[in-house]
C-alpha positions in Angstrom: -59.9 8.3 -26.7 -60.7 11.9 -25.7 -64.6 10.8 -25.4 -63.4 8.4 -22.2 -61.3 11.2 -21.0 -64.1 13.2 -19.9 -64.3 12.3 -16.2 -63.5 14.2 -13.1 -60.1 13.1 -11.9 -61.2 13.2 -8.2 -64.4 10.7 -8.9 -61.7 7.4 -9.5 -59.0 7.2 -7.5 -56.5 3.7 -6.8 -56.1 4.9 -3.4 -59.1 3.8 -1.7 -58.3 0.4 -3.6 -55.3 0.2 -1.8 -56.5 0.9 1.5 -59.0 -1.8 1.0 -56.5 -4.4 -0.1 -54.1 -3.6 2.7 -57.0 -4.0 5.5 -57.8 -7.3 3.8 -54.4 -8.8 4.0 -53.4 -7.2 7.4 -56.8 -9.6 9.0 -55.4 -12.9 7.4 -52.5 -15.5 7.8 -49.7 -15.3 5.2 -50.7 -18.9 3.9 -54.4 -18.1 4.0 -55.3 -18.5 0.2 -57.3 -15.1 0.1 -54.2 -13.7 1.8 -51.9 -15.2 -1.4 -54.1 -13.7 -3.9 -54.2 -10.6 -2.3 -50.7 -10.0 -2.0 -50.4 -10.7 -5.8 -53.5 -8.5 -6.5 -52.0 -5.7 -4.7 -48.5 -5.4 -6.1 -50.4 -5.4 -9.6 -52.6 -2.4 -8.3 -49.4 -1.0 -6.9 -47.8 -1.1 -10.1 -50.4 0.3 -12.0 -50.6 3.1 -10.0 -46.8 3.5 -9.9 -47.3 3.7 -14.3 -50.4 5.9 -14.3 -48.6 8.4 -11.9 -45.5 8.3 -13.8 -47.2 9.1 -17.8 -47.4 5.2 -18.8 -51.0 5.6 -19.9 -51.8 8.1 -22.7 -55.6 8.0 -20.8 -54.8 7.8 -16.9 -58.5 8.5 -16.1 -59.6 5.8 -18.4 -56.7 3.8 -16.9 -57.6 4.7 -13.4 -61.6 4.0 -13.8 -60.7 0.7 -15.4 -59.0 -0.4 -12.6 -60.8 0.6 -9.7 -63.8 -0.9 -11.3 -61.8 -4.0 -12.0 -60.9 -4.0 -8.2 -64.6 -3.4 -7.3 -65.0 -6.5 -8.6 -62.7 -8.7 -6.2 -63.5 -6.7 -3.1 -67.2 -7.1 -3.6 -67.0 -10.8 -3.7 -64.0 -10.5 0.0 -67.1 -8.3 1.2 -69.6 -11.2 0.1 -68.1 -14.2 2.1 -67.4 -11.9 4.6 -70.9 -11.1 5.5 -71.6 -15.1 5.1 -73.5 -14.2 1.7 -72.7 -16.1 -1.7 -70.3 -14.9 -4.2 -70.0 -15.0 -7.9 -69.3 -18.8 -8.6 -65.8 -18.1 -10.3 -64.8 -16.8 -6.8 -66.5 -19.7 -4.3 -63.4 -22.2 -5.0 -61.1 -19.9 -3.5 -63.0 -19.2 -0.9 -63.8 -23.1 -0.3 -60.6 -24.2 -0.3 -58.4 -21.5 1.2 -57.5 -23.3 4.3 -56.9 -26.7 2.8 -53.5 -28.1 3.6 -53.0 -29.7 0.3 -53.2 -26.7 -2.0 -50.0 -25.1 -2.8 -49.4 -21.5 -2.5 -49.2 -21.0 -6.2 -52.6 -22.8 -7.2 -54.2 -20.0 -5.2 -52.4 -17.4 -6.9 -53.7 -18.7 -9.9 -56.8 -19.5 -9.0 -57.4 -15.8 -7.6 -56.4 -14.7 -11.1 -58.2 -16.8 -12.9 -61.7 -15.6 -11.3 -60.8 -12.1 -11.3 -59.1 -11.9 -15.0 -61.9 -14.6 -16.4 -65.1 -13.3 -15.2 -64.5 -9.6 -13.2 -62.2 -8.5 -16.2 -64.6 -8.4 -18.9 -67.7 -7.1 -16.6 -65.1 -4.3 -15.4 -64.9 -3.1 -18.7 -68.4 -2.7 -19.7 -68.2 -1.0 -16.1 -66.2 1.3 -17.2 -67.6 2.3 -20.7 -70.9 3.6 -18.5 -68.9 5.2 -16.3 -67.1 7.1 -18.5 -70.0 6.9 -21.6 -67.4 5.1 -24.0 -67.5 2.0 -26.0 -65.0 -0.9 -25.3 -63.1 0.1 -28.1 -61.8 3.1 -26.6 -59.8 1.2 -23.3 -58.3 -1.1 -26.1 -55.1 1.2 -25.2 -55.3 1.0 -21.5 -56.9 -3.0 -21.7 -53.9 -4.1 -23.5 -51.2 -2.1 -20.5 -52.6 -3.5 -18.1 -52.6 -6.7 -19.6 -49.4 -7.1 -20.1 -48.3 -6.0 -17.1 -50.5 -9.1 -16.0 -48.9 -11.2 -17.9 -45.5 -9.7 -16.4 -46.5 -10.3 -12.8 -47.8 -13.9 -13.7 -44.2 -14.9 -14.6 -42.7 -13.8 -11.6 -45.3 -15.5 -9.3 -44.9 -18.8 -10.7 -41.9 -18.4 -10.4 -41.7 -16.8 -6.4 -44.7 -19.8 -5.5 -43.0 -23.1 -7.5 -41.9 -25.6 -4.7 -38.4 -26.2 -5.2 -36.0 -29.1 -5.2 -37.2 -30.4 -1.6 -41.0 -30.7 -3.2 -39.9 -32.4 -6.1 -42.7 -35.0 -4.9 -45.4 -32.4 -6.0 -43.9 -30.7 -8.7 -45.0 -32.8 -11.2 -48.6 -33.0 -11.2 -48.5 -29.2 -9.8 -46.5 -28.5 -13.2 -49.3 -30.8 -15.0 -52.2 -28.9 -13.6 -51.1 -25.1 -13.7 -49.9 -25.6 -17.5 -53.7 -26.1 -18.0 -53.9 -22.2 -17.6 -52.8 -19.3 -19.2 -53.3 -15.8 -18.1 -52.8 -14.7 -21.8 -55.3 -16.8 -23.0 -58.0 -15.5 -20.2 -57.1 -12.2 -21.3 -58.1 -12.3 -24.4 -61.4 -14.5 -23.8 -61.8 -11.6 -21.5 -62.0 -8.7 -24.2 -64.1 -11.1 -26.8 -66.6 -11.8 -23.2 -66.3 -7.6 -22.8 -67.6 -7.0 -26.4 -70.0 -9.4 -26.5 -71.8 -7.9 -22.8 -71.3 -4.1 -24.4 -73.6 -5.0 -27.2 -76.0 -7.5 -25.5 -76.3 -4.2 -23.8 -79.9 -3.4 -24.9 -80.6 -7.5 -24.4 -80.4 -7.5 -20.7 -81.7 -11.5 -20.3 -79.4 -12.7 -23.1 -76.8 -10.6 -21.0 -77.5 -11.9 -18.0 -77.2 -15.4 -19.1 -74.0 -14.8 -20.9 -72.6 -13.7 -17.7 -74.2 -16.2 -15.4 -72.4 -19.0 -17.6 -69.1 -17.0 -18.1 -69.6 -17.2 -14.0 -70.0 -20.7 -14.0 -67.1 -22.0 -16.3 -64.8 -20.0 -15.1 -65.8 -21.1 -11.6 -65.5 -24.5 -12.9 -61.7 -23.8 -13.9 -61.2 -22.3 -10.7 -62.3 -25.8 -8.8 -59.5 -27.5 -11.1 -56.7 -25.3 -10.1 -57.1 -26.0 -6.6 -56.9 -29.8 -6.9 -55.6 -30.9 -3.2 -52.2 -32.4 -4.3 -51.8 -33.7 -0.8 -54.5 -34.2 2.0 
């Protein structure tokens, strides 16, 4: 691990991130479905800052380059629509269907995560490896922290966004269609996807069509999740 710790503390820093994901949610309406994924996203951030200033990584600098890069990812594709260009496919259902009065607060939770742990997960940590001239292996540690705190926060949100007993109408097929998804299991496509880029490395066509593909199914996913359960 000492190899990835070779980085200037003052080139990666969360705080920047932060700012970013604050401005984003301050400009939208709470039920905006940009705005719910951002409000996850950012107590995530939040709490990985909150462990990396507080000794929970044995790297913090790897820790800290792994998740700015990670959160790169996501603001580059807010910055995208934004500016009326075209994001990474996994991201365009979100951004499609973010208004639409028929899906649920939780599918767009999910959705969000499933677009930024699916696809931006993987890319972020071959990122990070030529940031910090490492190989995949070495954020194993700091992969694995983060990803469980994932996990942690994934819990809680289903169970903060789940209509209650006055939506009982919906709570069926909503349980149906979320159960379809698992945050653990996108994790650990993610790292197999991360290896896989690291050493198409020196393959840069067979790398770029891995990753247009993981883009498109993961996309594909996304368009699921956010089956209108209403109009």
């Amino acid at each position: 691990m000492a190899h990835c710790e070779q980085v200037p503390p003052a080139v990666l820093t969360v705080d920047a991130v932060l700012s970013r994901m604050r401005t984003v949610g301050a400009g939208l309406p709470p039920r905006d479905g940009l705005a719910v994924f951002n409000r996850v996203y950012l107590s995530v951030t939040e709490a990985v800052d909150r462990r990396i200033d507080g000794g929970r990584f044995a790297a913090p600098r790897a820790a800290t380059a792994l998740d700015v890069r990670f959160a790169e990812r996501y603001l580059a594709a807010v910055d995208a629509a934004a500016e009326d260009r075209r994001p990474p496919a996994c991201w365009r259902p979100l951004f499609q269907f973010r208004r639409h009065p028929g899906v649920r607060p939780l599918q767009f939770a999910l959705a969000g995560a499933n677009a930024h742990v699916g696809h931006d997960l993987a890319l972020a940590v071959v990122d990070t490896c030529r940031t910090l001239g490492c190989e995949p292996a070495d954020l194993e540690d700091e992969f694995d922290r983060v990803g469980d705190l994932l996990v942690s926060l994934e819990e809680r949100v289903r169970d903060e966004l789940m209509p209650g007993p006055d939506l009982l109408r919906i709570a069926d097929p909503l349980t149906h269609l979320l159960g379809s998804w698992s945050l653990e299991r996108a994790r650990e496509a993610a790292w197999a996807a991360a290896r896989a880029l690291w050493a198409l490395r020196r393959l840069p066509d067979v790398a770029g069509e891995f990753t247009e593909r993981l883009d498109a199914a993961v996309g594909f996913a996304g368009r699921m999740l956010l089956t209108p359960l209403r109009d």
